[in-house]
Backbone as a chain_set.jsonl record, in Angstrom:
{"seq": "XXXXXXXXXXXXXXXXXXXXXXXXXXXXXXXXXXXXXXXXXXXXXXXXXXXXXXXXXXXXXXXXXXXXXXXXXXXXXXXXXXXX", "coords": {"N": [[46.603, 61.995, -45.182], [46.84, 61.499, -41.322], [46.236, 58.422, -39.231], [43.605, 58.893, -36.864], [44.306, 59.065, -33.647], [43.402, 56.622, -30.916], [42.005, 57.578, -27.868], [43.073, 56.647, -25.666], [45.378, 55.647, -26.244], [46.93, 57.814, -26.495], [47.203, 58.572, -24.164], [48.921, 56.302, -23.423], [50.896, 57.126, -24.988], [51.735, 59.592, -23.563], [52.691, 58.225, -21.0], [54.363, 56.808, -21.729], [56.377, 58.61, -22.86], [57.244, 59.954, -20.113], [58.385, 58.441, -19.449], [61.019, 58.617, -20.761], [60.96, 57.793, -23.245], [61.725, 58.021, -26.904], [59.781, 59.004, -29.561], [59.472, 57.316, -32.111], [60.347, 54.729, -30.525], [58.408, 54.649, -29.102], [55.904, 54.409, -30.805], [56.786, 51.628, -31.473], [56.617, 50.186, -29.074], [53.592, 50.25, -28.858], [53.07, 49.018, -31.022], [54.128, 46.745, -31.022], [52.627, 46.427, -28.236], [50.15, 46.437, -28.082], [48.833, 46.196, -30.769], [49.791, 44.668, -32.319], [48.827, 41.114, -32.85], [48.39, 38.002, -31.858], [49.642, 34.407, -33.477], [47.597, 32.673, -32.431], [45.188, 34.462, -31.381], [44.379, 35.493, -33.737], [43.547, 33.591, -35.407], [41.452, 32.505, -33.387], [39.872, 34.482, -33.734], [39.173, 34.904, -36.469], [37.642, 32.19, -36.652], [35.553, 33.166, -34.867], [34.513, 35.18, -36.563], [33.685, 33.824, -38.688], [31.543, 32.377, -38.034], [29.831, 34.7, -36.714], [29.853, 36.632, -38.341], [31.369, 39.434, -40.048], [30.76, 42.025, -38.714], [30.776, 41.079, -35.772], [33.324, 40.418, -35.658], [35.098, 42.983, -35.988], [34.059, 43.882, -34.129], [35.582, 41.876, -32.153], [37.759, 42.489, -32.648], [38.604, 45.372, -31.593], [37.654, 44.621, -28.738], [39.381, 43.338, -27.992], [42.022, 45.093, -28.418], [41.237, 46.892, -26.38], [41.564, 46.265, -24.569], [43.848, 45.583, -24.518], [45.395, 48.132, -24.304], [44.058, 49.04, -21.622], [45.19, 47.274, -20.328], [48.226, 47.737, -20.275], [48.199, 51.399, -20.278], [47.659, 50.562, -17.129], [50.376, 48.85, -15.768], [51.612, 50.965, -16.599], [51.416, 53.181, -15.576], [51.794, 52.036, -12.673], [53.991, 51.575, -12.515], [55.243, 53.864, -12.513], [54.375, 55.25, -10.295], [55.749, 53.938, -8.281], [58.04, 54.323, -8.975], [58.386, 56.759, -7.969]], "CA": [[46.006, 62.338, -43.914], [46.793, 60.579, -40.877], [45.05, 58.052, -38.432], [42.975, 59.173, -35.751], [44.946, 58.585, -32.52], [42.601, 56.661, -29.925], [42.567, 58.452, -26.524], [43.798, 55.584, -24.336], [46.867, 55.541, -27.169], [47.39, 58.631, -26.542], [47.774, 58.407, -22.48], [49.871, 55.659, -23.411], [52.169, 57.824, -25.343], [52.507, 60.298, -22.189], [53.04, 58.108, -19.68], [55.757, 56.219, -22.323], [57.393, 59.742, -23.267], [57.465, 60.053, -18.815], [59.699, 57.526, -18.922], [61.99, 59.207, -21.505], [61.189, 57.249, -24.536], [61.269, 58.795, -28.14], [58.491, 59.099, -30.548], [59.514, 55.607, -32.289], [60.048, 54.071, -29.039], [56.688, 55.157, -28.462], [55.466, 53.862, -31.86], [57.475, 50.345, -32.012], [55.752, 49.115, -28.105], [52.517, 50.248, -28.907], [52.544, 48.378, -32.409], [54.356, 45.3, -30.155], [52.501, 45.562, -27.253], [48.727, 46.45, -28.419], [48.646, 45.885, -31.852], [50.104, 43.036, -32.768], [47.887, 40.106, -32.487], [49.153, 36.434, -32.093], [48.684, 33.457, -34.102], [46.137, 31.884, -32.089], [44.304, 34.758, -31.341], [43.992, 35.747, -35.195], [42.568, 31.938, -35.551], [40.187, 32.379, -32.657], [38.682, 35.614, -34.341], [38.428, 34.224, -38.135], [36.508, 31.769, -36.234], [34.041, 33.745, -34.499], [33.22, 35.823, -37.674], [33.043, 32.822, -39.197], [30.085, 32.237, -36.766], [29.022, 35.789, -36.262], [30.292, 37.518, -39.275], [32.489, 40.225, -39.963], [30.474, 43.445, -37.882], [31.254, 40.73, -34.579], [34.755, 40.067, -35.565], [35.763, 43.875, -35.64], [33.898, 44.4, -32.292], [35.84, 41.563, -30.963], [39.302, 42.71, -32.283], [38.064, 46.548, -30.964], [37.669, 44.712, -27.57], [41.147, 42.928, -27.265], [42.984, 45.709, -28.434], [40.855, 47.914, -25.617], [42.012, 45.447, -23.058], [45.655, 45.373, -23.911], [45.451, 49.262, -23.653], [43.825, 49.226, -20.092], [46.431, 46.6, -19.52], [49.318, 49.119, -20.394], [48.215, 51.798, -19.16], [48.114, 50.076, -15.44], [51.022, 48.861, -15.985], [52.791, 52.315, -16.756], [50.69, 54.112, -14.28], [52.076, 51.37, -11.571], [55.756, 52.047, -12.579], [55.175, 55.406, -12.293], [54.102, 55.63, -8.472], [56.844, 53.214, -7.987], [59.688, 55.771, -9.542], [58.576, 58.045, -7.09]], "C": [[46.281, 61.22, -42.912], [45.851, 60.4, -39.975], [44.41, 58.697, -37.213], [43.697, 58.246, -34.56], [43.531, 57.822, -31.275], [42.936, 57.323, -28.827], [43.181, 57.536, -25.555], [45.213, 55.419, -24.937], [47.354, 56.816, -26.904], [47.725, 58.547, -24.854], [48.725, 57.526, -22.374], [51.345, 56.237, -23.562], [53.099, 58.297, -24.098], [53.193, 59.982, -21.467], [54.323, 57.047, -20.756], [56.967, 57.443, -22.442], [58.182, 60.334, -21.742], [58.471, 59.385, -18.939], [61.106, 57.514, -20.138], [62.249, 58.529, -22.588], [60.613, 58.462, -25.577], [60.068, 58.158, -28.73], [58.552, 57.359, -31.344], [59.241, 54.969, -31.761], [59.022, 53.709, -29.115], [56.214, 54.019, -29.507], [55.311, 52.509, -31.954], [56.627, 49.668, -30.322], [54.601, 49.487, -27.877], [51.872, 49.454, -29.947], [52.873, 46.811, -31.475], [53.293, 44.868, -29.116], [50.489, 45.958, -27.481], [48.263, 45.839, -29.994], [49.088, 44.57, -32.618], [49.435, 41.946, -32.287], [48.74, 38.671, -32.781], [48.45, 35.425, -32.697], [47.392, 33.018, -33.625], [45.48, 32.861, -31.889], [43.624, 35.37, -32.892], [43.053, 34.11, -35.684], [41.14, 31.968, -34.979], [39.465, 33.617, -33.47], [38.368, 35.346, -35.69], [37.653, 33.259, -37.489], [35.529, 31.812, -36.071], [33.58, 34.246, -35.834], [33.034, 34.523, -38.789], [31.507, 32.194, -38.903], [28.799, 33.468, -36.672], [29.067, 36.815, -37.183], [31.045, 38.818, -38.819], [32.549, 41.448, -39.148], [31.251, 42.698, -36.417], [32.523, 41.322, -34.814], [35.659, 41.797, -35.362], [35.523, 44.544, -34.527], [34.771, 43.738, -31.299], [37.384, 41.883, -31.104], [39.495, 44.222, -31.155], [38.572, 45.919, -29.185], [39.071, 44.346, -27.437], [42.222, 44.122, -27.293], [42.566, 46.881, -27.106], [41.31, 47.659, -24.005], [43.224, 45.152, -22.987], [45.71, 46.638, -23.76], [44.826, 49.35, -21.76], [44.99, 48.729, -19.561], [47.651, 47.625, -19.005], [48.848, 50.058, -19.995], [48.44, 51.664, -17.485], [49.07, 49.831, -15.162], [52.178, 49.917, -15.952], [52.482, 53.017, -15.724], [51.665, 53.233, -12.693], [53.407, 51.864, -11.513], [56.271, 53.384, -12.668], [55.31, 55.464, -11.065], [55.076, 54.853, -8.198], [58.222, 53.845, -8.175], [59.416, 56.082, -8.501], [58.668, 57.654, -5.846]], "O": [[46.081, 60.067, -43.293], [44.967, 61.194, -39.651], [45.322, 59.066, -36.474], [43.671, 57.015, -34.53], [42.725, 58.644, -30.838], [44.101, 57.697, -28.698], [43.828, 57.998, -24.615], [46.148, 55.084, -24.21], [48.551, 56.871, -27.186], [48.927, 58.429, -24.614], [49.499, 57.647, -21.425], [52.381, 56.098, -22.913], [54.207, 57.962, -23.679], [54.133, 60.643, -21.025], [55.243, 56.604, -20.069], [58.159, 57.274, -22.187], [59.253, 60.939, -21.777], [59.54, 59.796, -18.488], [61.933, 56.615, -20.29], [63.386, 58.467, -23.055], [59.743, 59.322, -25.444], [59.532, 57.086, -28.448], [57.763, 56.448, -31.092], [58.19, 54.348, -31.921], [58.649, 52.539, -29.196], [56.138, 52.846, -29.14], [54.264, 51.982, -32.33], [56.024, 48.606, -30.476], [54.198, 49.228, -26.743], [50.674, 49.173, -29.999], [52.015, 45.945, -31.304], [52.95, 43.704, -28.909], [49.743, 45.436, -26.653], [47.328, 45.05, -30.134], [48.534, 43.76, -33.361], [49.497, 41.842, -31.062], [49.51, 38.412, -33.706], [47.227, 35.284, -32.68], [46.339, 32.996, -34.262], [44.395, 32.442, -32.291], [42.426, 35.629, -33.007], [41.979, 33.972, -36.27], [40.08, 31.679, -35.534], [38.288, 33.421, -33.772], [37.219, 35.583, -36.06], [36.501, 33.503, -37.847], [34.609, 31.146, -36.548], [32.49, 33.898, -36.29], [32.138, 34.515, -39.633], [30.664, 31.678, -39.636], [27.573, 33.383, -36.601], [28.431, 37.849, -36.978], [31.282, 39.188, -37.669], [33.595, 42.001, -38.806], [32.138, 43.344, -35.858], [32.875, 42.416, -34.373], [36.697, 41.85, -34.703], [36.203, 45.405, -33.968], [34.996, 44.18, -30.172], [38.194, 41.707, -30.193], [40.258, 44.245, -30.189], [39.461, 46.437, -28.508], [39.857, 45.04, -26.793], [43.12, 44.21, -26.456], [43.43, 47.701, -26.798], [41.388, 48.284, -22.948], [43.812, 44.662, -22.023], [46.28, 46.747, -22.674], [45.535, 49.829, -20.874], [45.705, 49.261, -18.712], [47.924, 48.096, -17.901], [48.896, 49.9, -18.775], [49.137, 52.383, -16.769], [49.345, 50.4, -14.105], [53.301, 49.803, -15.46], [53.349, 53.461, -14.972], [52.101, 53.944, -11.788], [53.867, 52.494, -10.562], [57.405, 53.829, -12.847], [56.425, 55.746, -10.626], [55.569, 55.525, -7.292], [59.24, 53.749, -7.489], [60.262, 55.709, -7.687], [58.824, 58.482, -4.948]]}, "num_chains": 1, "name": "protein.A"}
């Protein structure tokens, strides 16, 4: 069974598939550009739940990954009205 798509991942898709990328495509700069987390911020969050335990630590990965989606989206949305 697969994962449950979030809905902001999924507006991502659209406005990626707008700009005439395939399904991979799609796949490979949503895993690059939301999902993938960088050394230091994987440090800073074993930190906190080090601090706040493990319920924080998946609220605070929840938030970063909610804030590189807003990011992207704006982002795509901008280069959109800009095509046109």
């Amino acid at each position: 069974m697969g994962q449950k798509i979030h809905p902001k991942d999924e507006r991502i898709v659209q406005l990626l598939q707008q700009q005439g990328l395939i399904k991979r495509e799609v796949k490979t700069r949503l895993k690059s550009e939301v999902y993938r987390l960088q050394t230091d911020e994987i440090v800073k969050i074993n930190n906190y739940a080090e601090h706040f335990g493990l319920s924080a630590k998946q609220k605070l990965i929840d938030e970063i990954l909610d804030l590189r989606r807003e990011t992207m989206i704006s982002r795509l949305t901008k280069a959109q009205v800009v095509a046109l």
